[in-house]
PQR file of N, CA, C, O and H, with PARSE charges and radii, in Angstrom:
ATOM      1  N   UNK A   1     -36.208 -95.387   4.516 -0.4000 1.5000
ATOM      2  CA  UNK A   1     -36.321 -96.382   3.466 -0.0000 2.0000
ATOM      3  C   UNK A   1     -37.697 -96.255   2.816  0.5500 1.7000
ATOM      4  O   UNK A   1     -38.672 -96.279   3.567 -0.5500 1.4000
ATOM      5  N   UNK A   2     -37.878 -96.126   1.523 -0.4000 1.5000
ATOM      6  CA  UNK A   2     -39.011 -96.024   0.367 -0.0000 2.0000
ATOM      7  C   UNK A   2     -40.061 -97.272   0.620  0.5500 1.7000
ATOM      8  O   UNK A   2     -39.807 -98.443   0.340 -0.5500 1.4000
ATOM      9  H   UNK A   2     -37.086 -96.107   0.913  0.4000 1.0000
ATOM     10  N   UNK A   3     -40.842 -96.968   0.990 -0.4000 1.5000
ATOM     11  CA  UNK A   3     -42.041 -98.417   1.016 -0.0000 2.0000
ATOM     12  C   UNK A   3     -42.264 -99.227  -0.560  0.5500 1.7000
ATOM     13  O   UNK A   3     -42.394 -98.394  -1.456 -0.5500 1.4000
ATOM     14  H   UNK A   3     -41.048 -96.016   1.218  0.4000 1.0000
ATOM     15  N   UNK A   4     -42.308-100.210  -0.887 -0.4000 1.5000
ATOM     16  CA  UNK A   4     -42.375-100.359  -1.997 -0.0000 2.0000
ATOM     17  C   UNK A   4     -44.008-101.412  -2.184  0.5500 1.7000
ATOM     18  O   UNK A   4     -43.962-102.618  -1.939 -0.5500 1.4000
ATOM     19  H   UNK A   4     -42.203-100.886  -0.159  0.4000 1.0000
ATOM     20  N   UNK A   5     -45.045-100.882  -2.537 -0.4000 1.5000
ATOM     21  CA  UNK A   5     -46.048-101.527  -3.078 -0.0000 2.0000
ATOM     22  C   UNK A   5     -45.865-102.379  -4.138  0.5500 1.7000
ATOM     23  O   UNK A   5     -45.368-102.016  -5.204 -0.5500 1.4000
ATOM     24  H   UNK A   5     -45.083 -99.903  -2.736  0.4000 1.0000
ATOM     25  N   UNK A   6     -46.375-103.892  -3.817 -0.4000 1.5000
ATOM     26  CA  UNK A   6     -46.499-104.950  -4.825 -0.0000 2.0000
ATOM     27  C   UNK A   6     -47.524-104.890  -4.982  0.5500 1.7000
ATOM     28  O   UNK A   6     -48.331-104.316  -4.252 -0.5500 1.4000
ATOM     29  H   UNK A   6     -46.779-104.187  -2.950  0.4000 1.0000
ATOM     30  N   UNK A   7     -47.752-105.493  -6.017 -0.4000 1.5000
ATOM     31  CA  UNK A   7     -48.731-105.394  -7.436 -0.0000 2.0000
ATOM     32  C   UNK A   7     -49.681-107.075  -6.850  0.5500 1.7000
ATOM     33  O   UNK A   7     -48.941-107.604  -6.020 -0.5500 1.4000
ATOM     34  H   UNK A   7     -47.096-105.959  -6.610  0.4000 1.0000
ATOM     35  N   UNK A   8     -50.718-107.766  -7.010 -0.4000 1.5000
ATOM     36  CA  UNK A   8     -50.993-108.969  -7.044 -0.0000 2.0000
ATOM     37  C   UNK A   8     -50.063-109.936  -7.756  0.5500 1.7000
ATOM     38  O   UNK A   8     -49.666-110.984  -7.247 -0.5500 1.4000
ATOM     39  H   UNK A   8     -51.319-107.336  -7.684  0.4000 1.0000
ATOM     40  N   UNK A   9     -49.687-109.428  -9.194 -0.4000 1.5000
ATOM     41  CA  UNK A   9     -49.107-110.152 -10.089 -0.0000 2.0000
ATOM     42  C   UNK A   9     -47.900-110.378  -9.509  0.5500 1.7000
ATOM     43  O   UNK A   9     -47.520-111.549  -9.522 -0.5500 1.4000
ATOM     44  H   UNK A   9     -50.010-108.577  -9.608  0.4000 1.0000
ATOM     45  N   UNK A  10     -47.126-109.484  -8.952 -0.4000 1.5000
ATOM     46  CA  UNK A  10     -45.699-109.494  -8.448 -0.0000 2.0000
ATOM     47  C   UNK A  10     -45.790-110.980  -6.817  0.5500 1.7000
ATOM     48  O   UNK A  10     -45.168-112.037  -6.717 -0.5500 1.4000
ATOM     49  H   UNK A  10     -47.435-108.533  -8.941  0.4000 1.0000
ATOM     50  N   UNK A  11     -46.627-110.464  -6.044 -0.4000 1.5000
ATOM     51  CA  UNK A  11     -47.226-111.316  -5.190 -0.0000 2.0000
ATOM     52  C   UNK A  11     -47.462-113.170  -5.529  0.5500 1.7000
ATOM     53  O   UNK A  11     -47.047-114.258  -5.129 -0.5500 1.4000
ATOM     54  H   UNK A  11     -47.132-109.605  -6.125  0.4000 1.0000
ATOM     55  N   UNK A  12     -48.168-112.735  -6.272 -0.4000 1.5000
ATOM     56  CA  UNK A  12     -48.242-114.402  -7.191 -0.0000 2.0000
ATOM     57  C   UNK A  12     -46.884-115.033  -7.681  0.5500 1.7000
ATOM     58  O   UNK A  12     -46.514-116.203  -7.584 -0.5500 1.4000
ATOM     59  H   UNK A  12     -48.505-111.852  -6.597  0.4000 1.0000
ATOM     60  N   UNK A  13     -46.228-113.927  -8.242 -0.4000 1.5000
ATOM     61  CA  UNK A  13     -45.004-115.105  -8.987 -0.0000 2.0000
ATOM     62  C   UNK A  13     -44.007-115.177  -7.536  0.5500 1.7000
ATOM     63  O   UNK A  13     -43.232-116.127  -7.649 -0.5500 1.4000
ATOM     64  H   UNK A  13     -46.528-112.977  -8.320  0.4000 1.0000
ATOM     65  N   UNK A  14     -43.835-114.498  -6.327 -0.4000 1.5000
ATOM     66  CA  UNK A  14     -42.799-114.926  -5.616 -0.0000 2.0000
ATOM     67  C   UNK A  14     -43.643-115.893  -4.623  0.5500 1.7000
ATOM     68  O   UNK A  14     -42.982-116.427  -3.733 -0.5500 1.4000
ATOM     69  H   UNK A  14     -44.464-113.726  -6.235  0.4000 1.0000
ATOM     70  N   UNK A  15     -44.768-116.124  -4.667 -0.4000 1.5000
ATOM     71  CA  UNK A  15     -45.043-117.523  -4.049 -0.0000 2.0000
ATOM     72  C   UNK A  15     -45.327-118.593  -5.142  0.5500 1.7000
ATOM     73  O   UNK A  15     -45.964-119.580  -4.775 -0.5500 1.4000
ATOM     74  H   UNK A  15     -45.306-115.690  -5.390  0.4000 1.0000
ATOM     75  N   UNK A  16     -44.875-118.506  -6.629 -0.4000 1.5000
ATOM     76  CA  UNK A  16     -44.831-119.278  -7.270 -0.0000 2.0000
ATOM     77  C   UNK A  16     -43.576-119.937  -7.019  0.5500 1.7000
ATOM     78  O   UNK A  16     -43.323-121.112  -6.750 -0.5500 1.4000
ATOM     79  H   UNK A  16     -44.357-117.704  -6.927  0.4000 1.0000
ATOM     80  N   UNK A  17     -42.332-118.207  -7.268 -0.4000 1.5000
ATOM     81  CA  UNK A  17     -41.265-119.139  -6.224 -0.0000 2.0000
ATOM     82  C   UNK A  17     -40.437-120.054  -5.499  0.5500 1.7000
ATOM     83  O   UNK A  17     -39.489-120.809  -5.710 -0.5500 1.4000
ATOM     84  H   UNK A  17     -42.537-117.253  -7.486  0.4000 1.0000
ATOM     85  N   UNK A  18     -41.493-119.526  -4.154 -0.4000 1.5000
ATOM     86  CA  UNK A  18     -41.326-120.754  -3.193 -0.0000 2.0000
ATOM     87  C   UNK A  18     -41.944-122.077  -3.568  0.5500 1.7000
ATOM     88  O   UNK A  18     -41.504-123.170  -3.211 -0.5500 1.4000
ATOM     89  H   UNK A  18     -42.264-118.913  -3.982  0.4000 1.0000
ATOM     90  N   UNK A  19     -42.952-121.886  -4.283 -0.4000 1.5000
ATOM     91  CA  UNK A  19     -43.319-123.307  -4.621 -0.0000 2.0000
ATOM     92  C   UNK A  19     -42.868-124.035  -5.293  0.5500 1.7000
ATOM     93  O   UNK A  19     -43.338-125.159  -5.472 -0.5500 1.4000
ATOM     94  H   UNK A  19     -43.310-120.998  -4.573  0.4000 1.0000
ATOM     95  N   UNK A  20     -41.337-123.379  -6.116 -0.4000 1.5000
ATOM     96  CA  UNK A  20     -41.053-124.368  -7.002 -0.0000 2.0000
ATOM     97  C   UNK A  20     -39.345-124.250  -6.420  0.5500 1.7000
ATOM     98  O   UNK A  20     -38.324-124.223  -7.107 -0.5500 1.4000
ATOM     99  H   UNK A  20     -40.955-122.466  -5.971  0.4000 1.0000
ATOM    100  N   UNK A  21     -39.515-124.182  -4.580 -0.4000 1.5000
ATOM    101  CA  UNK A  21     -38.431-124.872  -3.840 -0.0000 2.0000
ATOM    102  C   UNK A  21     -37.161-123.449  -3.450  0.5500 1.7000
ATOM    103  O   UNK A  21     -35.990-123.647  -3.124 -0.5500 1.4000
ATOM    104  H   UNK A  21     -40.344-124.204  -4.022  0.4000 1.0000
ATOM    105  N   UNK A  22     -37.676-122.392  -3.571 -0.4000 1.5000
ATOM    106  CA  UNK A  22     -36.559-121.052  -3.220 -0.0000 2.0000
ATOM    107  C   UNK A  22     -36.867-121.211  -1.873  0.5500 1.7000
ATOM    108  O   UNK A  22     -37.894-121.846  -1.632 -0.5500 1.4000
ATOM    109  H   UNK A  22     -38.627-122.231  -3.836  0.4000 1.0000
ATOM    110  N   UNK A  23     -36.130-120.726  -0.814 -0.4000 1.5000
ATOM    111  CA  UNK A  23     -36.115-120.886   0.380 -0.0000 2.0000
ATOM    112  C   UNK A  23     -36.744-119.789   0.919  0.5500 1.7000
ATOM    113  O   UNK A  23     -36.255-118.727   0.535 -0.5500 1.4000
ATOM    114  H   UNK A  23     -35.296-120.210  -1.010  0.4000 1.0000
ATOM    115  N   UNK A  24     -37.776-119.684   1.773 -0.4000 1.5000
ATOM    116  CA  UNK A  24     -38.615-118.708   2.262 -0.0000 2.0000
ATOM    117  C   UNK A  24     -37.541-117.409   2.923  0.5500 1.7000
ATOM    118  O   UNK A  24     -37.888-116.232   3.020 -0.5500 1.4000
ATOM    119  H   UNK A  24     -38.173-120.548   2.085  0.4000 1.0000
ATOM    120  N   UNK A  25     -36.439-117.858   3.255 -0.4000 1.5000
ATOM    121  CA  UNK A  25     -35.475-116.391   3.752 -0.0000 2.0000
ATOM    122  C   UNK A  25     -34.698-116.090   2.653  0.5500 1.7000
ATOM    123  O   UNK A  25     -34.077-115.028   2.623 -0.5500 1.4000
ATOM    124  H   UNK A  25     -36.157-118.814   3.177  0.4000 1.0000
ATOM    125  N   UNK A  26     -34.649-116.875   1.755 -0.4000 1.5000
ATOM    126  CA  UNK A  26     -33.739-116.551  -0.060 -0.0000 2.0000
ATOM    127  C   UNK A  26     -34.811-115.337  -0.248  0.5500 1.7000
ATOM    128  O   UNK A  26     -34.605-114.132  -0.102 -0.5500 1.4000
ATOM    129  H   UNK A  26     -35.153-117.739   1.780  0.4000 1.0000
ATOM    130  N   UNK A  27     -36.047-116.021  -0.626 -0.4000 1.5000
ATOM    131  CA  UNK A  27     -37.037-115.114  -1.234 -0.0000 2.0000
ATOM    132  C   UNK A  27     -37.045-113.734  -0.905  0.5500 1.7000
ATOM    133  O   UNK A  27     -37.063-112.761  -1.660 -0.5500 1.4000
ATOM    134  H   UNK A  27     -36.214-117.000  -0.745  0.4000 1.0000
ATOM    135  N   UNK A  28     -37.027-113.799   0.458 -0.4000 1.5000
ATOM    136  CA  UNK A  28     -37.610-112.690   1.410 -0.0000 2.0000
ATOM    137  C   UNK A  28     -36.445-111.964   0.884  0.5500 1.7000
ATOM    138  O   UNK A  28     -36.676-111.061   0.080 -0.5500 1.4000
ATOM    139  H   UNK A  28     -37.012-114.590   1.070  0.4000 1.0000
ATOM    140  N   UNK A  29     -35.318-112.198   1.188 -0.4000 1.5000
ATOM    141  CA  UNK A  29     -34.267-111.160   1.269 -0.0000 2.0000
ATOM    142  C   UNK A  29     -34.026-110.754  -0.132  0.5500 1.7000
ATOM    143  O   UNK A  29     -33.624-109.601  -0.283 -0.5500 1.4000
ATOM    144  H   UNK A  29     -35.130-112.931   1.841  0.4000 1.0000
ATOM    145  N   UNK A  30     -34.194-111.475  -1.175 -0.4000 1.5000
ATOM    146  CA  UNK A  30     -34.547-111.185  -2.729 -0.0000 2.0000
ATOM    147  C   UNK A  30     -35.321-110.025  -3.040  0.5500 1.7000
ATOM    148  O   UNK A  30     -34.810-109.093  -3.662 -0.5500 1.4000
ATOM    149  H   UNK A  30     -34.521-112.413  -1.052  0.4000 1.0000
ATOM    150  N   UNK A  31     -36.514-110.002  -2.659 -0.4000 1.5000
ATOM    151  CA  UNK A  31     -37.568-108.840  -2.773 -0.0000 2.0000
ATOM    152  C   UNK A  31     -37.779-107.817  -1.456  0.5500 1.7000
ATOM    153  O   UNK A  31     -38.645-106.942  -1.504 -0.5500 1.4000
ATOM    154  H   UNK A  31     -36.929-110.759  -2.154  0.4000 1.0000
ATOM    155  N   UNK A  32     -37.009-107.975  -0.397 -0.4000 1.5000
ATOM    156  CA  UNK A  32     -37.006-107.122   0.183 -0.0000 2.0000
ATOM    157  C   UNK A  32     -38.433-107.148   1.261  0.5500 1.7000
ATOM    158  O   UNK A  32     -39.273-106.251   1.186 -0.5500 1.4000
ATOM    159  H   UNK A  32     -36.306-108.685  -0.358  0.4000 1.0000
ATOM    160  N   UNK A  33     -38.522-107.954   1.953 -0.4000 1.5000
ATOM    161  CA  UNK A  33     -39.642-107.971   2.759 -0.0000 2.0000
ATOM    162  C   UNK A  33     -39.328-108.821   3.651  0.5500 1.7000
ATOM    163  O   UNK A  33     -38.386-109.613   3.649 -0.5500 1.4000
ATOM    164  H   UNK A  33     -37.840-108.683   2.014  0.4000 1.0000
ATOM    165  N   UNK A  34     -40.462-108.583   4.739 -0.4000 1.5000
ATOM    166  CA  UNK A  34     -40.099-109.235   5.610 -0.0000 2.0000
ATOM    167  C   UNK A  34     -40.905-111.023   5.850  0.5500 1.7000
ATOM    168  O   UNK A  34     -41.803-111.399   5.096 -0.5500 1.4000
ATOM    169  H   UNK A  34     -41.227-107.939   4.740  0.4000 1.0000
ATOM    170  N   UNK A  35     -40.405-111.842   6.919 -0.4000 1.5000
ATOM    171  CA  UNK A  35     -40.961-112.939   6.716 -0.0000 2.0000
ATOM    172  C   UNK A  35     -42.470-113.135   7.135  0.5500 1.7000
ATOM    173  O   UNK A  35     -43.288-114.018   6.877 -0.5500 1.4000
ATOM    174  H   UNK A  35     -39.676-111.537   7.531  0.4000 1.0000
ATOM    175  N   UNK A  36     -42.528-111.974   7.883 -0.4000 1.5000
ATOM    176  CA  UNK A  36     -44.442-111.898   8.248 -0.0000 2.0000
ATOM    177  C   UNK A  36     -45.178-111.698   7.254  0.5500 1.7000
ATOM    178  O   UNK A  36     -46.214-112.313   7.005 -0.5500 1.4000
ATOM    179  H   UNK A  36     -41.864-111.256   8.093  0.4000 1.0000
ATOM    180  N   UNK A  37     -44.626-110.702   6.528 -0.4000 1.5000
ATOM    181  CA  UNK A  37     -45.172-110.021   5.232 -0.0000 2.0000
ATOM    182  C   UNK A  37     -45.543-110.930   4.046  0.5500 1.7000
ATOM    183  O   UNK A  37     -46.517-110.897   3.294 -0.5500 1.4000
ATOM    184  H   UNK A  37     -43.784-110.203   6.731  0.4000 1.0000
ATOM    185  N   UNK A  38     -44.065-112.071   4.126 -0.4000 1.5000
ATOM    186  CA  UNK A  38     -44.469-113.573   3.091 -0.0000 2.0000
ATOM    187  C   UNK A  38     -45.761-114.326   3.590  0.5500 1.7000
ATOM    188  O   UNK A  38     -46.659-114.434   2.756 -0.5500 1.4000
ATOM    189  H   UNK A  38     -43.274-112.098   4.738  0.4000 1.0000
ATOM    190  N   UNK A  39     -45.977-114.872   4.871 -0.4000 1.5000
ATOM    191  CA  UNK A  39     -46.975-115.287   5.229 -0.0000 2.0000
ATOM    192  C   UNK A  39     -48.219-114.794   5.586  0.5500 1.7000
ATOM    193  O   UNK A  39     -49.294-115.394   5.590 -0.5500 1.4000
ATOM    194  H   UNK A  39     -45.247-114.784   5.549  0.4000 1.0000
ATOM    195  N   UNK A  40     -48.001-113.771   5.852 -0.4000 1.5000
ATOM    196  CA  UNK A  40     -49.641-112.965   5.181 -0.0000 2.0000
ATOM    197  C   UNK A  40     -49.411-112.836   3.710  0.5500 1.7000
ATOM    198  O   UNK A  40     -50.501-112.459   3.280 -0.5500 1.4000
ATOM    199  H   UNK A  40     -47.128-113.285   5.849  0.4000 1.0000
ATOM    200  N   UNK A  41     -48.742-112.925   2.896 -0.4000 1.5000
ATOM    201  CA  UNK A  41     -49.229-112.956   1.313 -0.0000 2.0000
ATOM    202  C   UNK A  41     -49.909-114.385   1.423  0.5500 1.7000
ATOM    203  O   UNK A  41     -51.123-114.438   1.223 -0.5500 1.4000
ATOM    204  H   UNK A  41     -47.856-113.231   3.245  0.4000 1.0000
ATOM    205  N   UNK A  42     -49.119-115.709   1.769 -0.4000 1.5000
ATOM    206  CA  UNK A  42     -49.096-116.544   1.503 -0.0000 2.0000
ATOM    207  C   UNK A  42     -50.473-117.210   2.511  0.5500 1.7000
ATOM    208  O   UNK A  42     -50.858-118.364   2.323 -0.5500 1.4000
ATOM    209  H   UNK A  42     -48.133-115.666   1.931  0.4000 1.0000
ATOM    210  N   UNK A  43     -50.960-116.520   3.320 -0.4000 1.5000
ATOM    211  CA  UNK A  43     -52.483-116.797   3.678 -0.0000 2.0000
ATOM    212  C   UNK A  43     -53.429-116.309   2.537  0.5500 1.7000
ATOM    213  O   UNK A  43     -54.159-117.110   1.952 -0.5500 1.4000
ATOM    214  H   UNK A  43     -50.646-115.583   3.473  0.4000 1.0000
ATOM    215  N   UNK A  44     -53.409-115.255   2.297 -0.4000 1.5000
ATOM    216  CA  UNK A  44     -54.001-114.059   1.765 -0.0000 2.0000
ATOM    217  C   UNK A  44     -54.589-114.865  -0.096  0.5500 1.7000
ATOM    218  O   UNK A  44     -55.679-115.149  -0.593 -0.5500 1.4000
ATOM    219  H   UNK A  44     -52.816-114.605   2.772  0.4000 1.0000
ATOM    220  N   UNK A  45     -52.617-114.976  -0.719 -0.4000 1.5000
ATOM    221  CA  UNK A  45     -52.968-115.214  -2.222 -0.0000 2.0000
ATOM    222  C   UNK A  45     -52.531-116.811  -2.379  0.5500 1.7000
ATOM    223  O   UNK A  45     -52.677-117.401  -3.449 -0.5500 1.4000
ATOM    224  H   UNK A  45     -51.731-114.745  -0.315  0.4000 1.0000
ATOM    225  N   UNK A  46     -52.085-117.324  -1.419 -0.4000 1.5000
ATOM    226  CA  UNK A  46     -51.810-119.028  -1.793 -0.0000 2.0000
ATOM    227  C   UNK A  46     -52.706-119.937  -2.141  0.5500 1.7000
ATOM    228  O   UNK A  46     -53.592-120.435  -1.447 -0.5500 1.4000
ATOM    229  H   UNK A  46     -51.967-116.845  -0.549  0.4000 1.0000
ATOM    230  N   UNK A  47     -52.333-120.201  -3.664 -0.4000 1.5000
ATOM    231  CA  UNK A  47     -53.365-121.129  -4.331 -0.0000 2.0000
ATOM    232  C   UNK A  47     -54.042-120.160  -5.208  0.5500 1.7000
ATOM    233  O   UNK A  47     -55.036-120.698  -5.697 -0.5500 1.4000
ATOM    234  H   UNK A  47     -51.614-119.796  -4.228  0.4000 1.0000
ATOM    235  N   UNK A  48     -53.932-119.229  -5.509 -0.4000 1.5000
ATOM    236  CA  UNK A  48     -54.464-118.391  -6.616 -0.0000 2.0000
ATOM    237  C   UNK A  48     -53.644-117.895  -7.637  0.5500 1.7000
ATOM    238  O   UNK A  48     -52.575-117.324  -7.420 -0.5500 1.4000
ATOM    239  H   UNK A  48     -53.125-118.792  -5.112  0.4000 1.0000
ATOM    240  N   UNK A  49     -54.179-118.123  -8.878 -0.4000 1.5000
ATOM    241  CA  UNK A  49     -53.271-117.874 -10.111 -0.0000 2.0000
ATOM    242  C   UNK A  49     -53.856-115.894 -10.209  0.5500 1.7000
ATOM    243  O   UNK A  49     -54.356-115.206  -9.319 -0.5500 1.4000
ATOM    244  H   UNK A  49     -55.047-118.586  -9.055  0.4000 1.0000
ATOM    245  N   UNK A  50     -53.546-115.564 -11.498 -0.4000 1.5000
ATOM    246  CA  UNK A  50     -53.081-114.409 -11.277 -0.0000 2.0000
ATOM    247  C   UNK A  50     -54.806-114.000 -11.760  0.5500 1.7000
ATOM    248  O   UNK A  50     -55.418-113.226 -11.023 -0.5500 1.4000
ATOM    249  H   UNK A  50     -53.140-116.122 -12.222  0.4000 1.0000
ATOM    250  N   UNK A  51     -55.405-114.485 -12.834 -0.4000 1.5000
ATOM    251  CA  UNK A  51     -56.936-114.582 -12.999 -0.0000 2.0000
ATOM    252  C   UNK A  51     -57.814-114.440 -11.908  0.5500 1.7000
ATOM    253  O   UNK A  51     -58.707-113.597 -11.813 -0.5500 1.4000
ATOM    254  H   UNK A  51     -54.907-115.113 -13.432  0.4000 1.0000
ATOM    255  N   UNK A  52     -57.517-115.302 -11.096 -0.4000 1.5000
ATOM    256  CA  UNK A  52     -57.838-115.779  -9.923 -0.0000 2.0000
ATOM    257  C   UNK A  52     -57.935-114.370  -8.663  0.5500 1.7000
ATOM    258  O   UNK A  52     -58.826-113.777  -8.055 -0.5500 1.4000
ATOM    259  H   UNK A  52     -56.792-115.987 -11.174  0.4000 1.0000
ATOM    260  N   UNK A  53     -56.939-114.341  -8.730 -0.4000 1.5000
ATOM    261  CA  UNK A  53     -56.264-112.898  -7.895 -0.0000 2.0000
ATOM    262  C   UNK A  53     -57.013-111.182  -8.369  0.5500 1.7000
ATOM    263  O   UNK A  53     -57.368-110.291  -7.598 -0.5500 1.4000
ATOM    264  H   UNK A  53     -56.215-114.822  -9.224  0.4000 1.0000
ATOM    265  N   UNK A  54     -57.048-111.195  -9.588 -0.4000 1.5000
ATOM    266  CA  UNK A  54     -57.980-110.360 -10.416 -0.0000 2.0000
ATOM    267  C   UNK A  54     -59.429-110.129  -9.926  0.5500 1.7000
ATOM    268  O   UNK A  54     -59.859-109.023  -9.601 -0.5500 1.4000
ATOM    269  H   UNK A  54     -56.760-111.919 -10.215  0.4000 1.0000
ATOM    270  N   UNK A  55     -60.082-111.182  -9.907 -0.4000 1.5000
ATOM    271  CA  UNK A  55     -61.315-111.218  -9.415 -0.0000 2.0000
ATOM    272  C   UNK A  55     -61.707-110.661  -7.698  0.5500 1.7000
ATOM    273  O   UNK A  55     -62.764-110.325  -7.164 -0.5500 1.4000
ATOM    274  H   UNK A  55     -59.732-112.081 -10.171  0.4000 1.0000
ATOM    275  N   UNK A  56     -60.626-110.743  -7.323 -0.4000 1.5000
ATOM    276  CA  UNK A  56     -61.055-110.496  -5.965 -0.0000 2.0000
ATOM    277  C   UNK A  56     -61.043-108.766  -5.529  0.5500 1.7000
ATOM    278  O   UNK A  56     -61.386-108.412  -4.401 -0.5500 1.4000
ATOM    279  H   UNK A  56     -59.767-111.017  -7.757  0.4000 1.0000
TER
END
């Protein structure tokens, strides 16, 4: 199976997402990742807009 690298921007909008109520195993299985992988994004970029995310 092909590894697929996300982008920050891509990162940001699927925990925009969940924040606006998709179910953390909807999501996951949507984009193809796993649920560890959501919550290290979601330590990592939660609470950062995409500006935000840029800078770092």
């Amino acid at each position: 199976m092909r590894r697929i690298r996300f982008t920050e921007d891509q990162i940001i909008g699927v925990l925009r997402e969940h924040e606006a109520g998709v179910k953390t195993a909807d999501l996951c299985r949507k984009h193809g990742i796993s649920d560890a992988t959501f919550y290290t994004w979601k330590s990592k970029y939660g609470g950062l807009t995409v500006s935000d995310a840029a800078r770092l």
